[in-house]
C-alpha positions, 0 to 999 in steps of 0.5 A: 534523512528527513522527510516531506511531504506536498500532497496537491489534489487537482480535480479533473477527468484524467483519474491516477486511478478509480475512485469511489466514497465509502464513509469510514470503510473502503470498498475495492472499487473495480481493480486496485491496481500494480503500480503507483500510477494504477494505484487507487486513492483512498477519498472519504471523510473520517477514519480509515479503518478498513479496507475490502478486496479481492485478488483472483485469477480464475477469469480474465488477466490475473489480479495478483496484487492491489495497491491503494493510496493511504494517509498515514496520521499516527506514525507510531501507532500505525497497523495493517492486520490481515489476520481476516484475510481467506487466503496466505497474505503479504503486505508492502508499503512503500514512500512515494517520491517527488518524482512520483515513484515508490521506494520500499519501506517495510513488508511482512509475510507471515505472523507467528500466528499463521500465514496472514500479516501484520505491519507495524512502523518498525523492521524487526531485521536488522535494516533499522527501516521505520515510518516515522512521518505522517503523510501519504504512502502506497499500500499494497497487498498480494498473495504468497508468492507474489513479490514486488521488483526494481529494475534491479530486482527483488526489493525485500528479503526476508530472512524468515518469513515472520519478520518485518523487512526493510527493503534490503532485496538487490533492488532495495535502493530502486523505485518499485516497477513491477511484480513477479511471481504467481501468488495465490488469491482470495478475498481480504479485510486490511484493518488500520489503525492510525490512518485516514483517507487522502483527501477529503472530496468537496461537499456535495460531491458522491463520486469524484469520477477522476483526479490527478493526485501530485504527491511528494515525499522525501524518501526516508533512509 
């Protein structure tokens, strides 16, 4: 199915999540965030290149997964590598919808080369999944462990651990709605290729303290 993309950006006080400017890279700012509501927008000027943060469970209530908001630029050249994260990774990305909601898109564990991951714009198992449009998608990152749900369960399967995965799990064809699981934690770098912030801020502006983002997509099958 082809897919579009309407993306408005109203400034305002009632924050889709906490937002801060970091120039090409971008710093966790406070918690990233669980669910497409939470998640944190991505603002700046330039390239997107990285992305810095954490998850723990030592103090407080635990932070076993972040999602952010992204632009994708370059469908065919994307990549997130976490080959430099200190702890066992799992990386999803997903559509969001015109409704609002998350859609499984692709996912991966495990590389050939150790327990951290790498997703590029196709599934290697047998979904035929694939990025193939520009815009705007929900990144999200946890622990080994740690895997996102529907409302009528697990939203990928992986066959072995190194593939790239569509969203062939019982809730593949449901909107992302939560985690389960206990995943372990630790400080990470996603390094992207083909990739920008979501919206530029206006001149002037060093902090953007709240926006409410309106995003549209077409879920991609």
């Amino acid at each position: 199915m082809r897919s579009s993309v309407v993306c408005t950006l109203l400034a305002g006080i009632a924050a889709l999540s906490p937002i801060a400017l970091a120039g090409p890279d971008w710093i966790e700012d406070g918690d990233a965030g669980s669910t497409l509501g939470e998640a944190q927008v991505v603002v700046g000027v330039g390239q997107l290149s990285k992305i810095i943060g954490s998850l723990g469970s030592a103090l407080g209530d635990p932070d076993y997964e972040d999602m952010y908001l992204i632009r994708v630029i370059s469908p065919t050249t994307f990549r997130f590598d976490l080959s430099d994260a200190g702890f066992d990774t799992q990386v999803w990305l997903f559509n969001v919808t015109q409704a609002n909601e998350a859609f499984g898109l692709l996912a991966n564990d495990d590389t050939v080369e150790g327990p951290q991951s790498v997703l590029t714009n196709t599934a290697t198992d047998n979904t035929g999944a694939m990025l193939t449009q520009p815009g705007i998608y929900a990144l999200a990152i946890s622990g080994a462990g740690r895997v996102p749900v529907s409302r009528t369960g697990l939203i990928y399967h992986f066959t072995n651990s190194t593939e790239i995965s569509g969203p062939d799990g019982p809730g593949g064809l449901n909107p992302h709605s939560g985690w389960v699981g206990e995943g372990v934690t630790g400080e990470y770098r996603i390094d992207l290729i083909g990739c920008d912030f979501v919206a530029v801020p206006a001149p002037g502006v060093g902090l953007i303290a709240g926006a409410a983002l309106l995003v549209g997509m077409r879920r991609r099958r």
